[in-house]
N, C-alpha and C positions, 0 to 999 in steps of 0.2 A: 504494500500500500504506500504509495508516494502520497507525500504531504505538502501543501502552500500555507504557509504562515500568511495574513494578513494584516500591517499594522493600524491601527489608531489609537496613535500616542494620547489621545483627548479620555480614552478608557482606565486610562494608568493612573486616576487620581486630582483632585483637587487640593493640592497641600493648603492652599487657601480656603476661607469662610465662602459659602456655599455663591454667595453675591460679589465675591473681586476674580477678577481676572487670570485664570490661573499661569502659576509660574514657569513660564518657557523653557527656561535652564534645567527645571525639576524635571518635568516633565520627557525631555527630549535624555533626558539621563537617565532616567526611567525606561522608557523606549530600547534605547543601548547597548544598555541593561539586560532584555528582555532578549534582542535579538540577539546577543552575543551567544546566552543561553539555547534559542533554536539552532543556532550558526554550530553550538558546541554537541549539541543532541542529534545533529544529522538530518535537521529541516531540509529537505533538496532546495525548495522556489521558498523565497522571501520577497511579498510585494510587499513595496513602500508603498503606502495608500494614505497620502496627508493630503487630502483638498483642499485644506486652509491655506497653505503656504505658497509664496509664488512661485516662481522658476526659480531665482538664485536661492530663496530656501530651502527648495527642494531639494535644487542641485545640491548645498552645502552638506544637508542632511546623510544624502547618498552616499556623498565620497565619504564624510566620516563613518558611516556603516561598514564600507569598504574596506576601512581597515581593521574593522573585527572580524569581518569575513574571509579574509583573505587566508587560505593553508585549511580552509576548513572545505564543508563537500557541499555551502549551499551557493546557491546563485541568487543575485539581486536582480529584482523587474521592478522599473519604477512604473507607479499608474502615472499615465498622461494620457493627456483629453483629445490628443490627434499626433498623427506623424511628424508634424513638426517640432513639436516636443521633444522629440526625440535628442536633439542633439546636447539639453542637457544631462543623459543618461550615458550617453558617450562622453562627455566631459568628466563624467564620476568616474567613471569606469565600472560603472555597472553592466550587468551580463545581457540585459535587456530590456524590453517594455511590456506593462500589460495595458493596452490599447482600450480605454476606457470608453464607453457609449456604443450604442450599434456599430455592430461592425462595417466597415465601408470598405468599397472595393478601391483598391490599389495601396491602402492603409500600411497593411504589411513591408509594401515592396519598397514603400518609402520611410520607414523602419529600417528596413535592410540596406537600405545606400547609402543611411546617415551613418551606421555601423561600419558600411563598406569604407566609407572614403576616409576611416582611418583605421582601415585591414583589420578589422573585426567582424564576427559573425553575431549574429544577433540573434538573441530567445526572444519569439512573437508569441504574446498569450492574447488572449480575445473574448470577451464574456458573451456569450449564446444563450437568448433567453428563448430560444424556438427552431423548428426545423431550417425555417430560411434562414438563419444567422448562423447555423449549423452548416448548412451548404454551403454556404457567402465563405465562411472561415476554409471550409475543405477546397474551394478552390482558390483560396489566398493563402496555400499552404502554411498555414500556422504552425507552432508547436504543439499548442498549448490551450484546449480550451476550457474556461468557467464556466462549466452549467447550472442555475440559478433559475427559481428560487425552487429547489427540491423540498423542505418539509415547511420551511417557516417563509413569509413574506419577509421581503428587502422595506427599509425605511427611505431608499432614496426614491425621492416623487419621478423622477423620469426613467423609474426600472420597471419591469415587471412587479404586480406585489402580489399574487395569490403565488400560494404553494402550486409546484405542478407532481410531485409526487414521484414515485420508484419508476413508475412505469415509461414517464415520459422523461426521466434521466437515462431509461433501458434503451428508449429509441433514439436516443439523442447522442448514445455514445455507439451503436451500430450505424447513423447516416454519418458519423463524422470517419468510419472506413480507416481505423488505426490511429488518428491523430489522437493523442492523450485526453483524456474530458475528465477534472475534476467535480467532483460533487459539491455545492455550497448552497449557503440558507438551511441553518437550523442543525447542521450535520454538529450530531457529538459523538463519544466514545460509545455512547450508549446504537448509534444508529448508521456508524460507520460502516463497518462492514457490511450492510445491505445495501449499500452502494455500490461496492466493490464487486458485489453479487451480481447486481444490475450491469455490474461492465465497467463502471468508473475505475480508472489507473490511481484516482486516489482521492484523497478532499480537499479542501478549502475552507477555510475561515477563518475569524477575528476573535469571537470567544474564547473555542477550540483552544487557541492559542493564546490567548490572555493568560484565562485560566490554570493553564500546564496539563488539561485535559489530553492533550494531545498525544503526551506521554504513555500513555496506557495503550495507545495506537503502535508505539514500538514494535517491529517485530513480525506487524499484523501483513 
């Protein structure tokens, strides 16, 4: 069972009173903190998923990631909103992108050139909320895809938000024809492995992974 850590550093705690604004230094050290630990546990995919932050904080965030990652066995994917994003992920030196929002065609390819033109190969992930973004991805040969929302609905207003369940993560990872489909939304220790049963290469999530749930996946 392969694993994607998912971050939100925003999960990790308000050292402050419930009403000020919490502390950035804490928190991003917290964070750190956390991945170091997935990076040390043998997380494979570690997405950065910070929407608050802009480009240069993102970037900065990454490369420091990087160097707790680095000699260990996981890969960093930064979320970004489009291909063009991409070249702050190559400036980190992270492994790659997970290409946030419907997938679009040529997304990937332009992924892969920002990668190329400084002789790097690029990990393309891509969230599929349904068959036709399932296709759209298999011929934008991806790596990597998110299948969502299997048990629990997503809080983001422009995703999918019912549950679609076992069956339609079952056919989701048969039209994607070998490309990896992780399982996400709602996936725990407790419900993992009937994912894996359905076909999924592995899961996804933020909890999961908060928690240190994920741990007990070891193995599996």
């Amino acid at each position: 069972m392969q694993l994607c850590a998912i971050t939100d550093r925003r999960l990790l705690g308000n050292p402050n009173p419930p009403d000020a604004r919490p502390d950035e230094a804490i928190l991003r050290h917290r964070l750190l903190t956390l991945i170091q630990g997935w990076s040390d546990g043998g997380v494979p995919f570690i997405q950065l998923r910070e929407k608050d932050l802009d480009a240069a904080e993102l970037q900065s965030l990454a490369q420091e990631i990087m160097t707790r990652v680095v000699g260990n066995r996981s890969r960093l994917l930064v979320n970004i909103p489009a291909p063009g994003a991409a070249s702050l992920a190559v400036a980190a030196g992270a492994d790659g992108v997970h290409l946030a929002g419907k997938p679009v065609q040529g997304a990937a390819a332009g992924v892969r050139q920002a990668f190329g033109a400084s002789g790097r190969q690029a990990i393309v992930s891509v969230p599929c909320h349904s068959r036709e973004d399932i296709d759209l991805a298999r011929k934008e040969q991806v790596d990597m895809i998110l299948f969502s929302p299997v048990f629990e609905k997503l809080s983001a207003p422009r995703e999918v938000s019912e549950p679609q369940g076992l069956e339609a993560l079952r056919e989701a990872c048969a039209a994607a024809q070998g490309i990896p489909v992780f399982a996400l939304g709602g996936v725990s220790a407790a419900n993992a492995s009937a994912c894996i049963a359905a076909g999924a290469a592995g899961v996804a999530g933020i909890r999961l992974f908060t928690t240190g749930d994920w741990r007990l996946l070891k193995g599996s």
